[in-house]
Structure formats: structure tokens, C-alpha cells
N, C-alpha and C positions, 0 to 999 in steps of 0.2 A: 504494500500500500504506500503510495506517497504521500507527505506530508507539504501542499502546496505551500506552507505559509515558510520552509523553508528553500524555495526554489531561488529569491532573492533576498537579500538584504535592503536594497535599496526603494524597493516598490512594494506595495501594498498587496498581493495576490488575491484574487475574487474569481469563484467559482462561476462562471458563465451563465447563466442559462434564460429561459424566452423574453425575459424581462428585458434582457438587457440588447435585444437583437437589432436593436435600430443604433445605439451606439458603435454596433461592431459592422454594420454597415456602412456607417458612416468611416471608420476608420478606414475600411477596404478600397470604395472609392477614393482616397488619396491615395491610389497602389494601382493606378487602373495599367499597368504595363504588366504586372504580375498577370490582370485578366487577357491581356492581350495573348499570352501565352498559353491558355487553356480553354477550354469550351465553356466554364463559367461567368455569368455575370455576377455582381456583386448585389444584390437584392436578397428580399427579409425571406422571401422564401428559401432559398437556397442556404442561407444562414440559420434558419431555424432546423433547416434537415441537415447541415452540419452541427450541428449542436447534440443531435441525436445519433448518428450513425457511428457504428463501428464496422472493425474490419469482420470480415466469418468465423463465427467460433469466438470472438472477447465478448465477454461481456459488458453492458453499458455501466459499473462498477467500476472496470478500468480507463474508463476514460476519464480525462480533464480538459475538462474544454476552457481554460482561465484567461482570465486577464490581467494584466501588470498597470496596474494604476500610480501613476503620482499624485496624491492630493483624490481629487474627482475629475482627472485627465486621465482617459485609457491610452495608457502608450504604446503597449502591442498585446495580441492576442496568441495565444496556442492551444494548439490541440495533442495533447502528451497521452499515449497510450502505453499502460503498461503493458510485462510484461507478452509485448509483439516484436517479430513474427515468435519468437523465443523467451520463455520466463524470466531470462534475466537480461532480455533486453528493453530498448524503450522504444514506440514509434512516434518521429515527430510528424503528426498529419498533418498540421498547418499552423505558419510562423507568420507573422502578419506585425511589422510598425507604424506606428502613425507617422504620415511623413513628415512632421515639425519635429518627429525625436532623429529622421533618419541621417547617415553620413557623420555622426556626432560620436560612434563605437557604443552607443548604447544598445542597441540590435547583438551584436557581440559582447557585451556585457551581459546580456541578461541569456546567451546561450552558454558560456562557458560556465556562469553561476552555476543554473541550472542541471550542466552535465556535473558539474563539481557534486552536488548534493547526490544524482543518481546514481555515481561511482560508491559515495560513503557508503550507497543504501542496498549494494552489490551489484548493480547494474555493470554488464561488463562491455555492451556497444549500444550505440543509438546509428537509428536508423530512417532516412525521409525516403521523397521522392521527390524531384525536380523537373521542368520540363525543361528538354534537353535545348531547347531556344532561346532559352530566357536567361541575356549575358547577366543581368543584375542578380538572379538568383543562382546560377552557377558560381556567382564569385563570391558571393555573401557567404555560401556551404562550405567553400575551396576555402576559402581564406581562416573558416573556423573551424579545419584539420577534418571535414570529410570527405572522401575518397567513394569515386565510383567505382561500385561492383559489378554492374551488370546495366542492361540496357533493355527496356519495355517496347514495344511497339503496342499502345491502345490507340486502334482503329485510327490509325494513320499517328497518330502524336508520339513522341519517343518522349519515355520518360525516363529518364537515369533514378537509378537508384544509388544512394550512397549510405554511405555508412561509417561510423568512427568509434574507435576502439575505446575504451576507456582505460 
């Protein structure tokens, strides 16, 4: 079980859920080149069935779908699955900053935190998925020691998969 109220120091951590779905849309639309890269738009609908879905076989217990708040500013959003594909690993589904925090290494602050705490708690890799087009998100992962393993093709879209050891 993770303990979100340890995943930062410096931010407030808050459980997500439908309440709060219009603030997390809002963050997303400042990220519209992330949507450029995938078949999603950023709307309440699509943010409410993220909020809900897991991978096959976790259950909706291992999911964290939070927020990193300073004050009552949402500054980035995650979707932290545990124990996926493997029990002692973590799945990151989705990383999302507000873009007045972006370019500033708080994006990178609040992933290296986070891996730091998942290592304590025996996590021994995390693991995303990336669309293989999208320079801002391949370098945002590369630059915070994850390494592609392997390469997807969904229905035309190549998704990298990476991964980092802990």
C-alpha cells in the first residue's frame, strides 16, 4: 500500500476523484501538445473514466489517481498504480504539470521524490508508456533515468515503453 502523503515533501498530496474533475481538466488543457500526440482530448468525460480505470486484473485499491497541490494550486496530476505489471513494481499511467510550474525542474522534483519513497517501500522498477512522437515527453522520461524497453504499435500509434530501475 502506498502512503501518498509521503510521495512529497514539498506539496500537499490529495486523492483525486469526480469532484475535483474540472480542475484536472483545466490543468491538461495547458499541455495541449501532450494531446497532440494521442487520440485523447482533454475533457471531463474522458477525465472522469480516467479516474476510474485500471489496467486487467488490478484492482481499483491500487490505484492513485492524486494531485500535488501548493496552497489550492494543482501543480501536477498522477496516476500511480501499484504493484503493475509486477508486485513490486509501480505503473506510472499518467504525469501531467500545470504549465506555470513547467521548465522550473519541479516536474523532476516531484518524480525523483516520489521514486525515492517507492524504492524505501520495496519497489524495485517503475514503469510508463510514452508516445513515441512526442519530443517533450521522451525527454522529460530520458532525462529522469528511464530507459526504453520495448516498443507498442496500438493501431497505428507507437508507444514506447520505458522503464527504471530502482
Amino acid at each position: 500500500m502506498i502512503d501518498i502523503t509521503k510521495l512529497s515533501s514539498d506539496y500537499d498530496i490529495r486523492k483525486m476523484d469526480d469532484s475535483v474533475s474540472d480542475s484536472i481538466v483545466e490543468l491538461c488543457k495547458g499541455n495541449m501538445q501532450f494531446y497532440k500526440y494521442c487520440e485523447l482530448k482533454p475533457t471531463k468525460e474522458q477525465i472522469l473514466h480516467d479516474l476510474h480505470i485500471t489496467p486487467l486484473g488490478i484492482d481499483i485499491s491500487a490505484k492513485y489517481y492524486i494531485g500535488f497541490y501548493q496552497k489550492d494550486v494543482l501543480v501536477a496530476v498522477m496516476d500511480l498504480i501499484d504493484g503493475y505489471p509486477k508486485p513490486d513494481f509501480a505503473f506510472i499511467g499518467f504525469f501531467m504539470m500545470n504549465k506555470d510550474f513547467q521548465s522550473k525542474q519541479i516536474g523532476t522534483s516531484i518524480i525523483s521524490e516520489t521514486l525515492s519513497y517507492l524504492k524505501k517501500i520495496g519497489k524495485t522498477a517503475i514503469r510508463l508508456a510514452i508516445s513515441k512522437d512526442n519530443p517533450q515527453s521522451n525527454h522529460f522520461w530520458k532525462k529522469n533515468g528511464f530507459n526504453v524497453i520495448k516498443e507498442v504499435n496500438r493501431n497505428g500509434n507507437f508507444i514506447l515503453v520505458a522503464e527504471k530501475k530502482l
